[in-house]
N, C-alpha and C positions, 0 to 999 in steps of 0.2 A: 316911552313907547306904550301903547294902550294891551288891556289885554288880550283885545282881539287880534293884533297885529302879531302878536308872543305868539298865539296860539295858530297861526298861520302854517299849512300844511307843507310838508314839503314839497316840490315839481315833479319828484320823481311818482310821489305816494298819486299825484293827480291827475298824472299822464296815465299810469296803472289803470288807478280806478274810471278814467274816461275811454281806456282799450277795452275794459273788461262789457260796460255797460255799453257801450257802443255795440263793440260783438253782438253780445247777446239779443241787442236791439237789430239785428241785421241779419242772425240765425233766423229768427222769428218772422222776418220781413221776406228772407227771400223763399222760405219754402215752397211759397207757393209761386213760384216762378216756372219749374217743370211743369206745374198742374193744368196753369193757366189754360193750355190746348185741349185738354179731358175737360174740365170743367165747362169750356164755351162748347165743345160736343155734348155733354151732358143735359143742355139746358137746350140745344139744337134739337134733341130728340127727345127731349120732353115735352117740344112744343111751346114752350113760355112763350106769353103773347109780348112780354119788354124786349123779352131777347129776339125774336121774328122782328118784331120794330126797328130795334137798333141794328138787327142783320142786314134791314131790306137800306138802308142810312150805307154801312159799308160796300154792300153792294153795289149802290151807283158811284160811290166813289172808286170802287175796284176796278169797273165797267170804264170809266173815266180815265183811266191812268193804261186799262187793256194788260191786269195782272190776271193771269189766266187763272179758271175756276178752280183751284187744284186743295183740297183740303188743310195743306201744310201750308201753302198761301195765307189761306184764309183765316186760321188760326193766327198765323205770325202779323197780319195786317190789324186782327181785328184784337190783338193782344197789345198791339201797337198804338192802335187809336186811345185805348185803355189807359194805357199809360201817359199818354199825352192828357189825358183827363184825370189822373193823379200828378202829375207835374205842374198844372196849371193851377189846382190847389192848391199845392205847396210854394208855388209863383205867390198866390194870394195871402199864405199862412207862413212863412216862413219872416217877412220883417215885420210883421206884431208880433210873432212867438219873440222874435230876437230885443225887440225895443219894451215886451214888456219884462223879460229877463233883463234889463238894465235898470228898471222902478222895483220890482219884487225878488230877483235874485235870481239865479241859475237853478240850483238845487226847488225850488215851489216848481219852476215852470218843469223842468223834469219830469216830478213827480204826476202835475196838472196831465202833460202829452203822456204820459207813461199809463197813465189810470184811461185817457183815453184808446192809444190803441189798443190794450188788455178790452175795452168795452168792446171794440170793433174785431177783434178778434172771437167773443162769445158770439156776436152777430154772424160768422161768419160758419163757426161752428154749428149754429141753428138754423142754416139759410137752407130753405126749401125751394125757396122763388129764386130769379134772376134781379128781381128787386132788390131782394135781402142780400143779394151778394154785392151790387152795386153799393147799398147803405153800405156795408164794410169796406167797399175802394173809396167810397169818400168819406168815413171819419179816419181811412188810413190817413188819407190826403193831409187831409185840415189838423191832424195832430202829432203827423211826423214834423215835430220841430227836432227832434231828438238829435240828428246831425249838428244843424247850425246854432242849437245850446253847446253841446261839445267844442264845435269850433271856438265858438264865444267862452268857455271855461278855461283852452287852450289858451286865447287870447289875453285873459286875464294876467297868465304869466309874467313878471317881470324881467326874466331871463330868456334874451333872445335865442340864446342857444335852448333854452327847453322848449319856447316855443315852436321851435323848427322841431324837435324830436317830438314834442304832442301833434303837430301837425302830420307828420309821417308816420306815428303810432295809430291815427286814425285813418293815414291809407291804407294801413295793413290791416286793420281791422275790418276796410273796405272791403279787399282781395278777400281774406280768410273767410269773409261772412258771405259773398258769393261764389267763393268755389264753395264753401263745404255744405253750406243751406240748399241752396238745389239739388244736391248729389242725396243728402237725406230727404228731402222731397218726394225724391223723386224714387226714392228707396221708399219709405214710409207706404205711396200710394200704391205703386207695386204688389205691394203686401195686405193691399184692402181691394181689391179688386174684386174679391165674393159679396161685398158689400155694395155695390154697384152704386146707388143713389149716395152711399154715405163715403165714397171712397175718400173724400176731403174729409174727413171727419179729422181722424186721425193725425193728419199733419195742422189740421186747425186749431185743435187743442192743444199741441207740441206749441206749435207758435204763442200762444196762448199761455203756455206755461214757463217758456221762455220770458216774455212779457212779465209775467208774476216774477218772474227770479230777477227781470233784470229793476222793478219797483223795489222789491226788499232790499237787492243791492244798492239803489241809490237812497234810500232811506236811512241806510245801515254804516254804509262808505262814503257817500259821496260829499266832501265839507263845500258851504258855502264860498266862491275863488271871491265873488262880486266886491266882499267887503278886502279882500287882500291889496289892492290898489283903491278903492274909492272909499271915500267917509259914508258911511251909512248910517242916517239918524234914526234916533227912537223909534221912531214911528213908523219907516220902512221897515226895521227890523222886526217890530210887533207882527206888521203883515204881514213877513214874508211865514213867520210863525205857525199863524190861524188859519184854521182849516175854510173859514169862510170867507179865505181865498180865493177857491176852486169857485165858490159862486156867482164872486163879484168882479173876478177879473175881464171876463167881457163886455162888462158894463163900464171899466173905470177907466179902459183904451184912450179914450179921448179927453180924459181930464189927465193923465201921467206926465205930463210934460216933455214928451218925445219928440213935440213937435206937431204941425197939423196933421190931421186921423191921413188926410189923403197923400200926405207925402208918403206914405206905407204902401197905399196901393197903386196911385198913379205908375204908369211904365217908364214916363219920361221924368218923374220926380225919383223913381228909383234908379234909373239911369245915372241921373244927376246928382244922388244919395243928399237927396233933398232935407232929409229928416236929421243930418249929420250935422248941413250946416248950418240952416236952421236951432242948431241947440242953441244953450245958452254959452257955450265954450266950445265953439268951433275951430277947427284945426285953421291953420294959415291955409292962405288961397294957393301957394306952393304945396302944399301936402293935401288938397281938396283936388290940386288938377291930378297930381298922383294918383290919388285914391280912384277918380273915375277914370283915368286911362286905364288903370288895374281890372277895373270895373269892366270895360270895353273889350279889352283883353280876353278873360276870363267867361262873358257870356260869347263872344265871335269864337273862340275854340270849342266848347261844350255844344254851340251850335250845329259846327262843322264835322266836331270829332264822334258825337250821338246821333247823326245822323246815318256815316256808316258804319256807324255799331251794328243799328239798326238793320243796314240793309245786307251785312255782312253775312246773314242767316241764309237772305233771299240768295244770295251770290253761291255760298258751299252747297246749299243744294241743288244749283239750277248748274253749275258748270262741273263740279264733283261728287253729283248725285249722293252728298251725305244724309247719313239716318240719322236719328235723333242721339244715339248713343255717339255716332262722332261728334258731333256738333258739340256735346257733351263734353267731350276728350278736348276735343279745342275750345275749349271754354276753361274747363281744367286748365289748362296748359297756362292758357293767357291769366288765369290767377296764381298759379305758383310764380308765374316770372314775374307778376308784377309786387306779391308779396314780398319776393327774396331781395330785387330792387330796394324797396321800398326798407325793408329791415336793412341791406346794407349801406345802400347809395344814400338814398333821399334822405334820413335822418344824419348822414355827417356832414351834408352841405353844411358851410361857414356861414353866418351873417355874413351881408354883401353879395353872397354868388349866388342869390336864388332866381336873379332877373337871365344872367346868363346860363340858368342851368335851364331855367325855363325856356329860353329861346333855343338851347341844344336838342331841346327834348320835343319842342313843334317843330324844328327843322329837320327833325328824325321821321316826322310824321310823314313828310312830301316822299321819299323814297319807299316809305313804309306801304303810302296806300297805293303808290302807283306800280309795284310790285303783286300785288292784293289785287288791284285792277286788272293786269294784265298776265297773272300766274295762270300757267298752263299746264302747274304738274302742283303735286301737295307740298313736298319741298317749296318749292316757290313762294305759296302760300305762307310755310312755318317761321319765313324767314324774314317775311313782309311782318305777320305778325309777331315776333319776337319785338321787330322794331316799335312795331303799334304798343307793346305791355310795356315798355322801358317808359314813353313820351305817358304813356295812361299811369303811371307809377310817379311821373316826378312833376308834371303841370298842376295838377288841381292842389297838392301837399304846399308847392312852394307858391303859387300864388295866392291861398290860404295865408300861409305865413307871413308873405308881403302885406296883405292886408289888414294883418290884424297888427302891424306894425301905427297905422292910423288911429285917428280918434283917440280922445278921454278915454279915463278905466273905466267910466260911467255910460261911454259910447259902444263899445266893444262887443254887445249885443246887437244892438242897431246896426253896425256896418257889417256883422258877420250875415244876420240875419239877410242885410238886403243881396248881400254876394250870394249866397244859396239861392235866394228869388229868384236872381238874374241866372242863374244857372239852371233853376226849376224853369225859365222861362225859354230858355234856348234847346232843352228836354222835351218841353213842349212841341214847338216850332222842329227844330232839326230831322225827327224822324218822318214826318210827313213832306215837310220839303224837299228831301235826299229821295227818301223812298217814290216820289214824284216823277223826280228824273231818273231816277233808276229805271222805272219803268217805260217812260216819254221816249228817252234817249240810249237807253243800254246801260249797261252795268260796267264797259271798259269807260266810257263816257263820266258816266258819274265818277268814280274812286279819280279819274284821272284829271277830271275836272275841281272837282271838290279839293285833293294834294295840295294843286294850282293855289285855290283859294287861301289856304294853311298862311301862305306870304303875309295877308293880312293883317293877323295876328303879330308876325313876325314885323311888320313895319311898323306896327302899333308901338311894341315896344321895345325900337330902335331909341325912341324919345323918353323911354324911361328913366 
């Protein structure tokens, strides 16, 4: 046995330390999630000649769909759009972060995405313009690999039982980092409100500083998983070493051996997890057709189910005239329940039952939203969503695990990375398409219609 293999961590120490820097990657991320609506008023009344641009852009598409002029609309749409333009990003960055963490290792590409949004975090702390705050949503975009490296160190595990428990220790770390990040957000700016122009300041640099703690903690804790299943020679391991890493790695994408540059980005090549089989040790055609029904699966629910996420906002306050502080409460709610799930349920699923836990947990959904659809009192509400945090607590952990069941120990980046794509891609897509007919059609219409759709997923993997 070599010495690097002696020296090999144990699953528990790796699960720890990929909860801990996850968190703190996700404190830091969601701060600024309350703000979002201050911040686009902020730049409204400053006049910014990008923000009136992109206002007058939302606008006709508001006009188009006939969502009435109302402030908290407008925010929530043009917050929305926002995010569809960081998802799409990470659509794009998500399987080169992941396939080149299988050339250079976990722990560099960490470091590389980690030094980046700490950069975009200063940018955001100094943004005067609506430009400058744009430049900060899009190096978040392009260097949040931070997830789908975790999933990919998760996956590295040998033990499919630890896998499933690293896979559910990062949906708690989901839950925990947005209930508690927005809730200090939105406390932090609260509390700067004398400062008017610089009211983001404060939670900017907290993110910020979060970022710095969660770099020293992967610098400090975090062992390379990469080499714990694959042979890694001299020469990778020199690289992953040297700092003129961070330089060259965007230049060597296409020489790395991942496979062609465009199987990363095409949609139908990543559908197809084009870049997998393509290796030079591709999985059998029986574990290829898995891998993409998983595949299928996985972006048709995050489609469906962030779509009325999305529109869920629009819905509590147009039919139970909620303020932002309930919205808040039910937001809380649906993160404590989906945390305590997720700590008790999700992480003791068996190998083998995570295909039928996942089909219990989208067939939860059909009742869930069509209750949510058609609730006429808050109870109603509390009870549609209890069932929405349970299916949001146990689908994306266990189809995560399923797939990282796929692929070489040398692939494991590549296929987590393009599962995050397909899911940054349906993040994209879902909220605009829902919020569409939400508006088109009505709000009992969409949730009851949308439910409907939930089947599909369900039939997908009937064949699995």
């Amino acid at each position: 046995m070599s010495a690097e293999r002696k020296a090999a961590p144990s699953s528990s120490r790796v699960i720890f330390v990929v909860f801990i820097l996850l968190l703190l990657d996700l404190l830091g991320f969601t701060l600024i999630l309350p703000l979002l609506p201050s911040i686009l008023d902020h730049y409204a009344h400053t006049e910014d000649a990008v923000y009136q641009t992109l206002q007058s852009s939302v606008d006709v598409f508001r006009e188009a769909l006939g969502i009435p002029m109302e402030k908290k609309f407008n925010s929530v749409l043009f917050g929305g759009l926002m995010g569809s333009v960081f998802s799409l990003l990470q659509f794009l960055a998500s399987p080169i972060t992941g396939a080149l963490s299988d050339r250079y290792g976990r722990r560099p590409l960490l470091l590389l995405t980690t030094v980046g949004i700490a950069c975009g975090y200063v940018v955001w702390a100094l943004s005067r313009s609506f430009a400058m705050f744009l430049l900060f949503r899009v190096m978040a975009g392009v260097f949040k690999g931070n997830v789908s490296l975790c999933t990919a160190i998760v996956a590295d595990l040998a033990d499919p039982k630890a896998r499933n428990r690293g896979m559910a220790a990062i949906g708690v770390a989901f839950s925990v980092g947005f209930t508690a990040g927005p809730l200090m957000g939105a406390y932090l700016s609260s509390g700067s409100q004398s400062t008017r122009h610089l009211f983001f300041q404060t939670p900017a640099l907290l993110s910020l500083a979060f970022s710095v703690a969660d770099l020293l903690f992967i610098w400090l804790m975090l062992p390379e998983t990469l080499s714990m299943n694959a042979k890694v020679s001299p020469r990778n391991a020199s690289r992953r070493s040297s700092f003129h890493l961070v330089f060259l790695l965007p230049f060597q994408a296409s020489h790395s051996g991942f496979g062609d540059f465009r199987d990363l980005l095409s949609p139908l090549a990543l559908f197809n997890f084009s870049a997998v089989t393509r290796s030079k040790a591709p999985p059998s055609e029986q574990k290829m057709r898995r891998l993409k029904l998983l595949g299928h699966v996985y972006f048709c629910y995050l489609f469906l189910f962030s779509g009325l996420e999305f529109t869920l906002s629009f819905l509590t306050h147009q039919r139970f005239h909620f303020t932002s502080m309930q919205q808040g409460k039910m937001f809380f709610f649906i993160g404590v329940t989906m945390a305590s799930i997720q700590g008790g349920y999700a992480r003791r699923i068996k190998p083998g039952h995570h295909v039928k836990a996942v089909r219990m947990a989208i067939a939860a959904l059909i009742p869930a939203f069509i209750l949510i659809g058609i609730s006429w009192n808050v109870t109603m509400l509390y009870v549609g969503l209890a069932l929405y945090s349970f299916a949001a607590a146990v689908v994306v952990p266990c189809l995560s695990t399923l797939v990282s069941d796929h692929g070489s120990a040398s692939q494991k980046g590549t296929v987590m990375g393009i599962l995050r794509s397909l899911g940054a891609l349906a993040r994209a897509l879902g909220p605009v398409t829902s919020s569409s007919v939400y508006w088109l059609a009505g709000a009992q219409t969409c949730f009851l219609v949308t439910s409907a759709s939930f089947l599909v997923p369900l039939i997908l993997l009937s064949t699995a």
